[in-house]
Every structure is written in C-alpha cells, then in structure tokens.
C-alpha positions in Angstrom: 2.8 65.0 17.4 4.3 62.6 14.7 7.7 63.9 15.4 7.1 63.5 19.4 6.1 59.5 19.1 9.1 59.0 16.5 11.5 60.6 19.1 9.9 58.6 21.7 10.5 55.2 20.0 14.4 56.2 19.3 15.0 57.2 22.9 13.3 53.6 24.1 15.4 51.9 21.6 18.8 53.3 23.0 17.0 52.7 26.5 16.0 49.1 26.1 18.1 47.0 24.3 15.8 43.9 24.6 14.5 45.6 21.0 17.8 44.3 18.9 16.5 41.4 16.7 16.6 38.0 18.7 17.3 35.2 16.8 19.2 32.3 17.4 23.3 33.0 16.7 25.7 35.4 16.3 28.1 34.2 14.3 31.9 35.5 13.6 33.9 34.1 11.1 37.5 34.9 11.4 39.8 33.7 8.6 43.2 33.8 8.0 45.0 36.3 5.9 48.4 36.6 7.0 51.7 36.8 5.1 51.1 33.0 4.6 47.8 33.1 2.8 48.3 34.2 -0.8 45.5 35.9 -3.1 44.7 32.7 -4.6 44.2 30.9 -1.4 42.3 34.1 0.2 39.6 33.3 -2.4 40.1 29.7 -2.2 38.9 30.1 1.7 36.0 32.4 0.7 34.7 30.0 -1.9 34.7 27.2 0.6 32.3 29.4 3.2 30.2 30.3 0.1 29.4 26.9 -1.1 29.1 25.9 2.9 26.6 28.4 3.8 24.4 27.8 1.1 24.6 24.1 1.1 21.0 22.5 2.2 22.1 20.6 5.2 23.2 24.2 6.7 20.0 25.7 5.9 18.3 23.0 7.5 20.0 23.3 10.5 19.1 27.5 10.7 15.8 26.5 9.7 15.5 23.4 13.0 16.2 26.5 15.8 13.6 27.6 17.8 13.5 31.5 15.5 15.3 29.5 12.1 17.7 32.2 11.7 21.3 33.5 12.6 23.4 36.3 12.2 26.8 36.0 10.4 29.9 38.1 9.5 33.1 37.5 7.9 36.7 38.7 8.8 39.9 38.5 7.6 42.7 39.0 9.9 46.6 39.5 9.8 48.4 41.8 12.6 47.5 44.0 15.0 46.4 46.6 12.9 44.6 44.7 10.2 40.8 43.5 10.6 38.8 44.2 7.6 35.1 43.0 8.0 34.9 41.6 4.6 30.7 40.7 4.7 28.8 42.8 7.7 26.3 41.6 9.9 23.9 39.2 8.1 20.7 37.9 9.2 20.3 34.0 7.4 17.0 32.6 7.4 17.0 31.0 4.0 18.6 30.1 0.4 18.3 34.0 -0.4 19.9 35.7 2.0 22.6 32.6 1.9 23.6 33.4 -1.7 23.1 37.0 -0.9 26.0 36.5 1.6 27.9 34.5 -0.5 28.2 37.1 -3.4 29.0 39.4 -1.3 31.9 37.5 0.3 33.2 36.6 -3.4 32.9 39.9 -4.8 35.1 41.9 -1.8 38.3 42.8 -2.3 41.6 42.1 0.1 42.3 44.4 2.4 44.0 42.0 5.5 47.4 41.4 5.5 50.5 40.9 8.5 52.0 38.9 10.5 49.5 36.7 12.8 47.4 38.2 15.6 45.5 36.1 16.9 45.2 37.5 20.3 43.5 40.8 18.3 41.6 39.2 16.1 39.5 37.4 18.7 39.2 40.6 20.6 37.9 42.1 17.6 35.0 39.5 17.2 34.2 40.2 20.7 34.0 44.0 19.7 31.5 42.9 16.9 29.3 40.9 18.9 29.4 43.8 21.6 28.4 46.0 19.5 25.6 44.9 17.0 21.5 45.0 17.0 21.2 41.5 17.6 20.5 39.1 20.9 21.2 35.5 19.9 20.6 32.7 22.1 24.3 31.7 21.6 27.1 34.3 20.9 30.6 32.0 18.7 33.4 33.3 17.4 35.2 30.7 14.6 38.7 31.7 14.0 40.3 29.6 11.5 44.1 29.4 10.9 47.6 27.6 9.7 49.4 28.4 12.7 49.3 29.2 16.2 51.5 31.7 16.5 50.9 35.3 17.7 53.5 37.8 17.1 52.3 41.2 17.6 48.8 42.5 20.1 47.4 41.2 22.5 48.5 37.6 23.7 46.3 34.8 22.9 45.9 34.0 26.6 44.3 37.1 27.5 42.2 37.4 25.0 41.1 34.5 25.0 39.8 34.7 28.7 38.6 38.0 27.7 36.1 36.8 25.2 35.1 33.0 27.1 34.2 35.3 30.5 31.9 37.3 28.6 29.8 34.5 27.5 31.1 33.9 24.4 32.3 30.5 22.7 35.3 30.2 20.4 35.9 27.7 18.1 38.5 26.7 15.7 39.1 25.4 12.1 42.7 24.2 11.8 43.9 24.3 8.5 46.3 22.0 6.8 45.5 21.8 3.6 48.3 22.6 0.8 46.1 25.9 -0.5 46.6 27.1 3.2 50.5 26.5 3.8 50.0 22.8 5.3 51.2 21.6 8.0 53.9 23.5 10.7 56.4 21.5 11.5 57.7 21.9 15.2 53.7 21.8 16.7 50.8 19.9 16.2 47.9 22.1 15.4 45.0 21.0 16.4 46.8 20.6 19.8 47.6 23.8 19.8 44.1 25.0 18.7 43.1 22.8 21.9 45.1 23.8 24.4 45.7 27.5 23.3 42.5 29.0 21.2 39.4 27.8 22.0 37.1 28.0 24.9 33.8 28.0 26.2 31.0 25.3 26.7 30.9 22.9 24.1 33.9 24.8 22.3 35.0 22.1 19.3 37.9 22.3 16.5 37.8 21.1 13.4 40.6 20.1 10.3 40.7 21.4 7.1 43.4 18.9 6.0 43.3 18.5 1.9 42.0 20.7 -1.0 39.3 18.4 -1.4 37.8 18.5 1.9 37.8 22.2 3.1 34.5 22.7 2.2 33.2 19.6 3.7 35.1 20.9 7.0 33.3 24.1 7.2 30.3 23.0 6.3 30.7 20.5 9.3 31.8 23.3 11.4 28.9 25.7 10.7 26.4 23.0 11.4 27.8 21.9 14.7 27.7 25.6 15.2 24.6 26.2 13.8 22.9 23.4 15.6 21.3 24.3 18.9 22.7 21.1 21.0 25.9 19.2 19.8 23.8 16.1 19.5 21.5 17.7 17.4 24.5 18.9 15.0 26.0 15.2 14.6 22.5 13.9 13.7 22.8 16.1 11.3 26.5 15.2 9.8 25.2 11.7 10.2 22.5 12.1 7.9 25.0 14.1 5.5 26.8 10.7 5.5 24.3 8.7 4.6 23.2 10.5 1.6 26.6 10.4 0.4 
C-alpha cells in the first residue's frame, strides 16, 4: 500500500506541474566569459554578485515580495558550445542561503571560454527556466557583457524574440569597467544593449563603468530585478542613497 500512494504522488507530480515551488522569481544570471574576460577578471565578476546578493538592501527586497524568496542561477558564457552553469538553481529567502550561494559561486572553477554568443546564451537561460521545479511570478534573464557582438549560434534577434514571446524579460548589465576590457570603440554599449538585447515589460540596462562601482551596479540591478514593481525597486536604491 505504502509503495501504491508513493507511486501515486510521483505520477501527480509529472501530471500537475502547479506542484513546482512558487515563489516569486526565477532568476538567470548570465556573465561574460569570453576570450576578453581573463581569469582574474572572471573572479573579479563573481566577487561582485557575491558581495551583491548578500548585501542587506537585496535581502530586503526578497524578503518585501508577496512569498520573500527567489530562485537564482549563475552562468558563464562564451561560444556556441560553451555554457557552464557555474551555481544551480537556488532558492534565496535569507542571509543563509545568500552566503550559501555565494561560496558556491567563489569556490567553482572556469569552465566557459570562446568567442561571444550571445544569441545562445539567452537561449540557454530560456532552457533553464523551461526546465526547472519552480513557478515564479516573474521569469528574467540578466546577461551581462563588454560587447555586443555575436559571432557564432544563434543570432541575437532570434533569440531574443524567442525568449520575450515566451514570457520572459531580459535584462542587461553593460560592462565598461577596465577589469572587463572597457569600453568598444566603434559602438556605444548601452545603445546597443537597448536596441539589440533586452526585451520584455519593464526590461532595464544597467553600467558597470569603473572597478569601484561594479558591485554597486549589480546590486542595483538585482534589486530593480528583485523588486516586484519598478517603483518599488527605486524606493529602494533611494533609501540605499540616503544611508550612504
């Protein structure tokens, strides 16, 4: 009989997939690292999302949805053939399982490397959102880069529409800071990030432009991400600046 209702339960599970864990986000954090990032700069990037997703003010934001938790994972990204899901899926409801995320992102190895594809690696957080065990109010994908370019996979374009007309937003961090390569030189980034990359309601970009401040950008980012309406988000960062 035991072994009847445990069967039972499985087969409802795959039936009905309104049992995945609901929460508030899915989160997809892909970074850059191409030919352009270095080793040095790869853990440069992770530090900067470690000491982000820990920081109070993003906790505080989690905490201020309606189920005051999210789930998270972290990709690097170079060509076609090179996604490495650095941290897995991560359900963040607190200072524990923050720091439990963050030593886990510091503590990975590098296993991304190529020229950029952009166009794949969005495809790929689609595939990740597609296929986990949670339902979040909002589904994001954050792609952070130096460049716009795309030189092998997909084209940006269609995978771009792929992912927005499925319901799910993309976002951008644009970085220019000196650790990341700085600045290109025939395009303006951000533009590009604008115009090319992101999509989706509310869909937002944000600069990484000095050493000094990439933290401060992603902690930004994540809490305008985090944060269930945009408003919300900047009362947030406004607050941040106050205290400062």
């Amino acid at each position: 009989m035991r072994v009847f209702v445990v069967v039972a339960i499985w087969i409802l599970a795959l039936a009905n997939p309104s049992l995945s864990e609901e929460l508030d986000l899915e989160l997809v954090l892909l970074a850059d690292a191409t030919g352009s990032i270095d080793d040095a700069e790869i853990r440069f990037q992770r530090s900067g999302y470690a000491e982000a997703i820990t920081d109070p003010s993003v906790l505080n934001a989690i905490a201020g949805n309606g189920y005051g938790k999210i789930a998270i994972t972290y990709v690097e990204w170079g060509d076609l053939l090179s996604q490495d899901v650095v941290v897995e899926w991560t359900v963040i409801d607190g200072l524990s399982s923050a720091q439990e995320f963050a030593g886990k992102l510091m503590e990975a190895p590098r296993r991304a490397y190529g020229r950029n594809a952009i166009g794949a690696a969005l495809l790929k957080g689609k595939e990740l959102i597609d296929g986990n065990d949670f339902q979040g109010l909002r589904r994001v994908i954050d792609l952070s880069a130096d460049s716009a370019n795309n030189w092998n996979g997909p084209t940006i374009e269609e995978a771009r529409q792929t992912v927005v007309s499925s319901g799910i937003v993309i976002n951008g961090l644009a970085v220019l800071c000196r650790h990341c390569s700085g600045r290109p030189v025939s395009y303006d980034l951000e533009e590009r990030f604008y115009s090319d990359i992101i999509g989706g309601p509310a869909a937002f970009v944000v600069t990484a432009d000095s050493p000094e401040t990439f933290a401060d950008a992603v902690r930004k980012k994540l809490i305008l991400e985090i944060a269930s309406q945009p408003e919300k988000g900047h009362r947030i960062l406004r607050q941040m600046a106050h205290r400062q």
